[in-house]
C-alpha positions in Angstrom: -7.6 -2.5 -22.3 -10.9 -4.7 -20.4 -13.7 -2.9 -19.6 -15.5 -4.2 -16.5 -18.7 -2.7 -15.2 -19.0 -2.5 -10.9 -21.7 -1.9 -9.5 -23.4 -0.7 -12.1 -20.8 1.6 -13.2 -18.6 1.0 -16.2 -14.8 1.1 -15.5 -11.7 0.4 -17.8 -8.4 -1.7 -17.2 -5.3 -1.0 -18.9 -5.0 -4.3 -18.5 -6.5 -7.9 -16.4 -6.0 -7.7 -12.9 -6.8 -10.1 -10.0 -10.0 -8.9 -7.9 -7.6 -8.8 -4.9 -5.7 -6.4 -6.6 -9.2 -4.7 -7.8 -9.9 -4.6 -3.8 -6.6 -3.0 -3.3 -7.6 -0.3 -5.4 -10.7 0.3 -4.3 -9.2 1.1 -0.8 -11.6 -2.2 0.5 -8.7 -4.9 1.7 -9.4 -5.4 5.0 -13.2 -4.7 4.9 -15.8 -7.3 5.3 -17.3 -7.3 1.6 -19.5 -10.0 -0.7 -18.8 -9.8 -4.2 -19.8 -11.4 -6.9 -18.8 -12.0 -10.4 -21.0 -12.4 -13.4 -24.1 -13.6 -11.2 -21.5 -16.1 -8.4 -20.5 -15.1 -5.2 -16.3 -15.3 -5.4 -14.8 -16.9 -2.4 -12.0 -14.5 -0.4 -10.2 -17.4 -0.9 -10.7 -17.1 -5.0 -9.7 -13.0 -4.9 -5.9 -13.5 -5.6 -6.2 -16.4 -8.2 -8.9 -14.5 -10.5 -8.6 -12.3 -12.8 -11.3 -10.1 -14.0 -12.0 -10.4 -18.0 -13.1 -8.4 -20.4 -16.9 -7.5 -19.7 -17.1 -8.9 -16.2 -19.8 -7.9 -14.0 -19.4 -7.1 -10.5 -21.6 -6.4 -7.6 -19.4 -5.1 -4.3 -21.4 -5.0 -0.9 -19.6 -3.7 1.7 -21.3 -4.7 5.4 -21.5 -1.8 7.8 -21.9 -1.7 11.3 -23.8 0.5 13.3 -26.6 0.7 15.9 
């Protein structure tokens, strides 16, 4: 079990996952989003080759249109 905090919020893992997979789950694949880990913007490129560790901080920002 990790726990990982996102946003602010605390959230537990039965286990490490990618942050592509942490996307997934969060419904946001496909979205135009910014996160960062522990203080560093991850590339898109980066999301299926890290994996989220015990007491990682993320912050998600998902852009929105409008006008």
């Amino acid at each position: 079990m990790i726990t990982i905090n996102i946003n602010g919020t605390t959230h537990q893992l039965s286990e490490s996952i990618s942050i592509a997979t942490l996307i997934d789950d969060m419904s946001l694949t496909g979205k135009r989003i910014a996160l960062e880990r522990n203080g560093e913007i991850v590339p898109r490129s980066n999301y299926a080759i890290q994996n989220l560790s015990d007491g990682d901080k993320l912050e998600v920002v998902v852009a929105v249109g409008g006008g």
